[in-house]
C-alpha positions as CSV (number, residue, x, y, z in Angstrom):
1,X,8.2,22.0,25.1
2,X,10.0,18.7,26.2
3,X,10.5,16.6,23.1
4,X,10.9,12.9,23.0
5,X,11.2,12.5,19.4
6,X,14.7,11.9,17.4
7,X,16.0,12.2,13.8
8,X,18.2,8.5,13.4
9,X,20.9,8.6,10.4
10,X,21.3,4.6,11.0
11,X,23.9,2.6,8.9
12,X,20.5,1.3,6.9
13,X,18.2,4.2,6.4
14,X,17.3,7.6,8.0
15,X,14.2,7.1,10.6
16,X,12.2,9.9,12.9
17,X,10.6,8.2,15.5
18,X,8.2,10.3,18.1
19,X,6.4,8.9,21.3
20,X,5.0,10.7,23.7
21,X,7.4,9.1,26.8
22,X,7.3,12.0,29.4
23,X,5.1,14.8,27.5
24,X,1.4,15.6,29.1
25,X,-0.8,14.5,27.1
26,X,-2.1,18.0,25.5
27,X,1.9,18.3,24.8
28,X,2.0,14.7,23.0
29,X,-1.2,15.8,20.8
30,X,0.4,19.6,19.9
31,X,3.9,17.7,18.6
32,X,2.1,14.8,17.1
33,X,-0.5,17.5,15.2
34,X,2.9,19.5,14.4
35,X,4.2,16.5,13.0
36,X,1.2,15.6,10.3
37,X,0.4,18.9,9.7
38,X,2.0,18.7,6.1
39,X,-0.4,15.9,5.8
40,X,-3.3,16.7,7.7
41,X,-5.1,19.1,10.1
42,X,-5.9,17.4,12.7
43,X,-8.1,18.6,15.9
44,X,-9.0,15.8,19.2
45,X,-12.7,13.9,18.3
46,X,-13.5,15.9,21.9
47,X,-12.0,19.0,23.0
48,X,-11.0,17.6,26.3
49,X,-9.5,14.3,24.7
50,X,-6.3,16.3,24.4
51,X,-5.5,15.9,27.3
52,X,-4.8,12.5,27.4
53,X,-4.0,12.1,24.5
54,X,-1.0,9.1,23.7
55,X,0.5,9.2,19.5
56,X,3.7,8.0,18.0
57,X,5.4,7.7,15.0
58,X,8.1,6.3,13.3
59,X,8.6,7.1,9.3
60,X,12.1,5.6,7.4
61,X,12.7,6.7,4.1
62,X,13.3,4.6,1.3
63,X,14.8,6.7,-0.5
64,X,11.9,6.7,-3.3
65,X,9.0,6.3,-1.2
66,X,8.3,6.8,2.9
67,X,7.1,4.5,5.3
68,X,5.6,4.9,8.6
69,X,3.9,3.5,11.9
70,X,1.7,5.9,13.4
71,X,-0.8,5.4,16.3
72,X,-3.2,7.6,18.0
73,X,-5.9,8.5,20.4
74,X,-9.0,9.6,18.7
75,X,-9.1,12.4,16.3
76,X,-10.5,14.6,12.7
77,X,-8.3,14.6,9.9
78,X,-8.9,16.8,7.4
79,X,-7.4,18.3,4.2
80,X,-9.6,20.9,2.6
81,X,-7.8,23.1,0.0
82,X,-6.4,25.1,1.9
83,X,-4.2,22.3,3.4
84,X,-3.8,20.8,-0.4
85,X,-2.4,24.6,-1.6
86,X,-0.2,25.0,1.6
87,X,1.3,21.8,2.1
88,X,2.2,21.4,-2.8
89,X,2.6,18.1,-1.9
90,X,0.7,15.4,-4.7
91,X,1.7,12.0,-3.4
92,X,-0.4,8.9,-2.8
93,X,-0.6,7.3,0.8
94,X,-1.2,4.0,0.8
95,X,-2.6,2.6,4.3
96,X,-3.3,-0.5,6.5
97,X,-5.3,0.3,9.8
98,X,-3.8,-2.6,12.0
99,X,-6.1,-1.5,15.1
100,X,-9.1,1.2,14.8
101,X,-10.5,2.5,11.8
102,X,-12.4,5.5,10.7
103,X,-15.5,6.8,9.0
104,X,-16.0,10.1,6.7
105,X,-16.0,11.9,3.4
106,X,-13.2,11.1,0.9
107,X,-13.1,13.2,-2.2
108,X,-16.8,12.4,-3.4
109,X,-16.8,9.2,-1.4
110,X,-18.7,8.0,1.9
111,X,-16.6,6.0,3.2
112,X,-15.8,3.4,6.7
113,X,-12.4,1.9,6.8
114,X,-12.0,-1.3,9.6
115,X,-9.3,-3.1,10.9
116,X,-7.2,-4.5,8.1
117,X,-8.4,-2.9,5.1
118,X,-6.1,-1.3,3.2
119,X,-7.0,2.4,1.2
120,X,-5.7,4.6,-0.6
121,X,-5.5,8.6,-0.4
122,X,-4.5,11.3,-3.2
123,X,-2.8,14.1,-1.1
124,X,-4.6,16.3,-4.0
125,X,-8.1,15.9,-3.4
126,X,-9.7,16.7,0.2
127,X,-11.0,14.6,2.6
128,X,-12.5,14.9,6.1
129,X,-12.8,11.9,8.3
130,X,-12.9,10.7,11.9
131,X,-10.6,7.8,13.5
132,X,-11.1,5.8,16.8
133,X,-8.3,5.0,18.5
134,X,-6.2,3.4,15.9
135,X,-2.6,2.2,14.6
136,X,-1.7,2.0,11.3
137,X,1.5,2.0,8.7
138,X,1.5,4.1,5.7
139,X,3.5,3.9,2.4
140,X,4.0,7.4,0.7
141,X,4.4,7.1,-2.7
142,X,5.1,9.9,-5.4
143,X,2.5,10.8,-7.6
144,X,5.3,9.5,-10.8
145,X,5.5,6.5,-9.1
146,X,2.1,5.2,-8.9
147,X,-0.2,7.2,-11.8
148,X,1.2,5.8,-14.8
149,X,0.8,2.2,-14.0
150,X,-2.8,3.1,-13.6
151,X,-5.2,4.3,-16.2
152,X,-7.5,6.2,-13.8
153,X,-5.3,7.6,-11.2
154,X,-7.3,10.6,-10.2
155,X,-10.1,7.8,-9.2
156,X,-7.9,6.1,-6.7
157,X,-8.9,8.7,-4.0
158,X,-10.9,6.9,-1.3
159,X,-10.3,3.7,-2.5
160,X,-10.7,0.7,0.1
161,X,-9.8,-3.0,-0.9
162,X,-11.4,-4.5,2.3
163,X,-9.0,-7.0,4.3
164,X,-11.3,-10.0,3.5
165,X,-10.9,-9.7,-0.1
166,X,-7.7,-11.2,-1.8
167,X,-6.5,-8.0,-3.3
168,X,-6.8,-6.4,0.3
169,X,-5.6,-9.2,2.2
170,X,-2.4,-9.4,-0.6
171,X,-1.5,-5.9,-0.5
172,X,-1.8,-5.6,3.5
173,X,0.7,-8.7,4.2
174,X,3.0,-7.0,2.0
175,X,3.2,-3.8,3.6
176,X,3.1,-5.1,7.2
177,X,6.1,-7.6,6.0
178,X,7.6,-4.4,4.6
179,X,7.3,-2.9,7.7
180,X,9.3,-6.1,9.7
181,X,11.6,-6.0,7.9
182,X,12.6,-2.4,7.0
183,X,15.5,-2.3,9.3
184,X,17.4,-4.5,7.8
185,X,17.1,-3.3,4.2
186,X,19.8,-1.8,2.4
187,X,19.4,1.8,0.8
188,X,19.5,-0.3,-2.2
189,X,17.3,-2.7,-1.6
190,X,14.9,0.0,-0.2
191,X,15.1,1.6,-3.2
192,X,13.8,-1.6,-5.3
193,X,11.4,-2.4,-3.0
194,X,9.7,1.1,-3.0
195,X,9.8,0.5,-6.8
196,X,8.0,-2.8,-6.6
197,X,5.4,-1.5,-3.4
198,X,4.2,0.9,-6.3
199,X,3.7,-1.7,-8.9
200,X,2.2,-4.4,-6.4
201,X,-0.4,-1.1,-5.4
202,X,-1.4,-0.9,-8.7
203,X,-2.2,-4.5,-9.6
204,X,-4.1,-4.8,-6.6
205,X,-6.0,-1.4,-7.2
206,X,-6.8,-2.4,-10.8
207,X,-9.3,-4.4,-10.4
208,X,-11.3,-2.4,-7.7
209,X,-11.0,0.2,-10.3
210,X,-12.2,-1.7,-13.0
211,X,-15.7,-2.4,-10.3
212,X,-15.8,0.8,-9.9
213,X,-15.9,1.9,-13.8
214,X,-18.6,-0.7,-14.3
215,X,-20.9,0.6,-11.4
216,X,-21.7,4.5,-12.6
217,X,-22.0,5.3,-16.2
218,X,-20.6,8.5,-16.6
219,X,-17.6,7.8,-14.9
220,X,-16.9,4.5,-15.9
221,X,-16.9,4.9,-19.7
222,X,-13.8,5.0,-21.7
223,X,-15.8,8.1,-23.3
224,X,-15.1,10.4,-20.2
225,X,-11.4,9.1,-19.9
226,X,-10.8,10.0,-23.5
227,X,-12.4,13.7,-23.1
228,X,-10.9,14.2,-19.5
229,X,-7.6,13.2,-21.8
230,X,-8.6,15.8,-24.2
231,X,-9.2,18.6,-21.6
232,X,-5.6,18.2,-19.9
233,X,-4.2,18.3,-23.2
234,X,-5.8,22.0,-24.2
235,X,-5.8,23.5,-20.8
236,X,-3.6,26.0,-22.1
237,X,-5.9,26.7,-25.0
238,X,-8.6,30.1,-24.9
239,X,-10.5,28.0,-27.4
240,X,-11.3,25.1,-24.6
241,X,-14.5,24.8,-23.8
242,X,-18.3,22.7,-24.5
243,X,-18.4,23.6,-28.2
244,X,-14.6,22.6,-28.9
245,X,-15.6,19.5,-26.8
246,X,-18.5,18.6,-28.5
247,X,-17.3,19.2,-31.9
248,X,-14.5,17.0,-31.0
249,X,-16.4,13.5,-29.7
250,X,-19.5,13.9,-32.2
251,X,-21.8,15.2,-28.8
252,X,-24.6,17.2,-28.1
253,X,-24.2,19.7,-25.2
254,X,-26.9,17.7,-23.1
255,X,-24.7,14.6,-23.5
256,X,-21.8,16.7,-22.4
257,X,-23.4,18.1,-19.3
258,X,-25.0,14.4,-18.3
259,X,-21.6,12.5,-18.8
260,X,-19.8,15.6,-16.4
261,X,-22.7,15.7,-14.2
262,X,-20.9,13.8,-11.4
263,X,-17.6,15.7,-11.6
264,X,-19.5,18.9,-11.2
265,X,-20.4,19.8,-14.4
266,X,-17.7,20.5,-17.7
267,X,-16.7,23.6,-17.0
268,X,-16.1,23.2,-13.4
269,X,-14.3,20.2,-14.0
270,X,-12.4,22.4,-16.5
271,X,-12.1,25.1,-14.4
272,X,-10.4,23.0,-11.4
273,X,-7.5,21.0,-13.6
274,X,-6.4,25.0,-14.8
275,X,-6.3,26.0,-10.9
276,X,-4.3,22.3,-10.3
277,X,-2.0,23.5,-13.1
278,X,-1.4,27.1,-12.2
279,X,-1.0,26.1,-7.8
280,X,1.4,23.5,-9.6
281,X,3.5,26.7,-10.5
282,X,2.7,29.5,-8.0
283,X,4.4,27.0,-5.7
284,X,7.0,26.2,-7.8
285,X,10.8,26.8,-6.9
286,X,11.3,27.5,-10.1
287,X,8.5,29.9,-11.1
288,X,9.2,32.2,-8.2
289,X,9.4,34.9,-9.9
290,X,6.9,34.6,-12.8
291,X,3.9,37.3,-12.4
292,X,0.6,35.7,-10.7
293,X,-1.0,37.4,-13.8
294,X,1.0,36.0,-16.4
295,X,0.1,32.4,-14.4
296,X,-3.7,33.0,-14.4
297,X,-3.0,34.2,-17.9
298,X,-1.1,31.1,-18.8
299,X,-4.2,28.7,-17.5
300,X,-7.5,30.4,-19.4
301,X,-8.0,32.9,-17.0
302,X,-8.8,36.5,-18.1
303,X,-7.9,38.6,-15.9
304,X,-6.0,38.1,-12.8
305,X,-9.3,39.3,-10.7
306,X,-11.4,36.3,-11.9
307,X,-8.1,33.8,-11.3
308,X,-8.0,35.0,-7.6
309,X,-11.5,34.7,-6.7
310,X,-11.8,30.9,-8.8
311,X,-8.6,30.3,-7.0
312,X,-10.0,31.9,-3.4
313,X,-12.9,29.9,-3.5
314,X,-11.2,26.4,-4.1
315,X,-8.3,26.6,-2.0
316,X,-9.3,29.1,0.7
317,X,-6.5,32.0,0.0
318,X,-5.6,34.2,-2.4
319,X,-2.7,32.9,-4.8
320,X,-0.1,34.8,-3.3
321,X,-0.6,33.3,0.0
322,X,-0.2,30.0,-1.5
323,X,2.8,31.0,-3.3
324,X,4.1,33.1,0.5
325,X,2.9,29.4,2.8
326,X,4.9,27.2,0.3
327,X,8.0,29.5,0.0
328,X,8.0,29.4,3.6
329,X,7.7,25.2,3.4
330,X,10.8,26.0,1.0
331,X,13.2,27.2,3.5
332,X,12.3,25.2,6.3
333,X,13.6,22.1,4.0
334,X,16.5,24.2,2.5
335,X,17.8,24.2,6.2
336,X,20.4,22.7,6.9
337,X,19.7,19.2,8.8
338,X,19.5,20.2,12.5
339,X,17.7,16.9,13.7
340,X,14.3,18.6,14.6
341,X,11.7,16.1,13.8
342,X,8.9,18.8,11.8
343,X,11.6,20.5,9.6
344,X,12.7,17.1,8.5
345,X,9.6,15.0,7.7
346,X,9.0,18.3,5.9
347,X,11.7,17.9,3.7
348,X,11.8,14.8,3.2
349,X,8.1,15.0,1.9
350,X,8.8,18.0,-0.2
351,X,11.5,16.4,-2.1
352,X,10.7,12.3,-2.2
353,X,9.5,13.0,-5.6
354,X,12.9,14.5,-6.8
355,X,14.3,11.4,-5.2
C-alpha cells in the first residue's frame, strides 16, 4: 500500500504526520485504523463510507506526554476489554473536538460531546461511541502524571467540561495554544509544559468532579473512597472480602451492597481491581516469565481455572493471549527505529510513561 505518512526527527521534537494525499479512500481509512488501533478499534459509521473516506494525523512527543491533531470522516470507536488487555496501555487522553463531535457509552456514562468541549478518557475502562465528521487534538498523558493530583481518578472516565463553561473554555484555549505553538518548543520546554498540561487538567477537572460526587450518593461519599482505598490495599489478601469490609467501617452487609450497587456490586468491584492487577503483570516485561498460576494465585484467585474464565469474561481472551498480543506489542517497539509510522506511535505510547 502507498503510504503518505512520515516519521520527522526535527531539531525541536519527533512528529508522525499521516494524510491521506494520493491513497483511495478505503486505503486512507485501513492506514488511519492501523494507526489508532493501539487506541481504538475503529470500523466506518457505514460500510460503504470507507470508501471515501479522508483522516490525518499528526502526534509530537513531548517527551512526557503526546500530542496530536487528528481528523476524520465518520466512524465507531470502541475499546472493549479486549482492546484494553491488548493494547497494556493506562494513560489518560485529554481531548478538544474543534469541528464534529460524537455521541455514545463511556465507561457507565451516556454521553454527547459538541464542538469545543473538552473530555477526558481513561485508556483502562471501555467505551463505545460514534463521531461525525470531526477534527480534534489530543493530549496523552501518563496515568502517574495525572492520578495523583486527583482524588478520584478512576471517575475522570467520560468526563466533559462543556466549552461554555469556564473550566472547559480555560482548559481548551490552552491546549489549542499548546498546539500553535508546539513547533517551536524546545525538548525542554516541552517537557515543562507536559508537566504543567497535567496539573492545569486537574484543576479544571476538580471541580466537575466535586458536581459529580454531590449528584449520586453512593459514589459521591468519602465513605466509598475510603473503602475503595481499603480494597486496593488488601487485594493481595485471601481474607478480602464483605465480612473483613464490614467489620472494618462499622457496616451492615445491606449497607455494603447499596453503597457498591452502582459499581456492580462489592465483590465484582473486588473481583475487577484483582484482574487490573494481575493483566498489569501478565503484560509485564518484567514478569515474563512468572507462571499465569502463580499470578492468578498472587491476586485471590484459587485456582488458575476460575482466574481464566473471570479473566475470559472481562477482557475477551484467555490470559495467555494477553500476555502472547502484548509480547508481540513488545517487539514491535524494541525495533529498531525504521521510520514506519504504526511501529512508532506504538512505541512511543508503550514507553511515554517510562519517559
Amino acid at each position: 500500500m502507498r503510504n503518505t505518512g512520515t516519521v520527522i526527527d526535527t531539531p525541536q521534537l519527533p512528529v508522525i504526520s499521516f494524510a491521506r494525499g494520493e491513497l483511495s479512500g478505503a486505503e486512507c481509512f485501513t492506514a488511519w485504523r492501523d494507526l489508532l488501533s493501539i487506541v481504538f478499534d475503529v470500523d466506518p459509521t457505514h460500510r460503504e463510507e470507507d470508501r471515501e473516506f479522508d483522516g490525518s494525523m499528526t502526534t509530537y512527543h513531548l517527551g512526557g506526554s503526546l500530542i496530536s491533531r487528528t481528523s476524520g470522516s465518520g466512524v465507531r470507536f470502541r475499546r472493549d476489554g479486549a482492546t484494553i488487555a491488548r493494547s497494556s496501555i493506562d494513560h489518560y487522553l485529554v481531548q478538544i473536538y474543534l469541528d464534529g463531535g460524537y455521541r455514545g457509552v463511556i465507561g457507565r456514562r451516556e454521553v454527547e460531546m459538541r464542538s469545543g468541549d473538552v473530555c477526558i478518557l481513561d485508556m483502562t475502562q471501555p467505551l463505545a461511541t460514534q463521531a461525525n465528521d470531526f477534527a480534534n487534538i489530543t493530549v496523552v498523558i501518563p496515568r502517574e502524571s495525572l492520578a495523583p493530583l486527583v482524588k478520584s481518578p478512576d471517575c475522570l472516565h467520560g468526563l466533559i467540561l462543556p466549552g461554555t463553561s469556564a473550566a472547559g473554555a480555560l482548559l481548551g484555549d490552552h491546549l489549542k495554544s499548546l498546539h500553535r505553538q508546539i513547533p517551536n518548543l524546545t525538548v525542554h520546554e516541552a517537557v515543562e509544559v507536559a508537566r504543567g498540561t497535567a496539573g492545569l487538567v486537574a484543576a479544571c477537572a476538580g471541580p466537575a468532579l466535586d458536581a459529580c460526587e454531590t449528584t449520586g450518593a453512593e459514589l459521591r461519599s468519602a465513605l466509598i473512597r475510603r473503602i475503595r482505598r481499603f480494597i486496593d490495599e488488601r487485594l493481595a489478601s485471601p481474607e478480602l472480602d464483605s465480612d473483613l469490609i464490614c467489620r472494618e467501617f462499622g457496616l451492615s452487609r445491606a449497607s455494603l451492597y447499596r453503597l457498591f450497587e452502582p459499581l456492580g456490586g462489592v465483590s465484582n468491584h473486588v473481583r475487577e481491581r484483582r484482574l487490573s492487577r494481575a493483566l498489569a503483570d501478565l503484560v509485564s516485561p518484567q514478569k515474563h516469565r512468572e507462571r499465569v498460576t502463580d499470578i492468578a494465585f498472587r491476586w485471590g484467585f484459587g485456582s488458575e481455572a476460575s482466574f481464566s474464565r473471570a479473566f475470559r469474561a472481562a477482557y475477551g481472551m484467555s490470559p495467555r493471549e494477553a500476555r502472547e498480543a502484548a509480547a508481540s506489542l513488545h517487539r514491535l517497539a524494541n525495533l529498531k527505529h525504521d521510520g514506519t509510522m504504526d511501529r512508532t506511535f506504538r512505541q512511543w505510547m508503550r514507553t511515554l510513561n517510562t519517559l
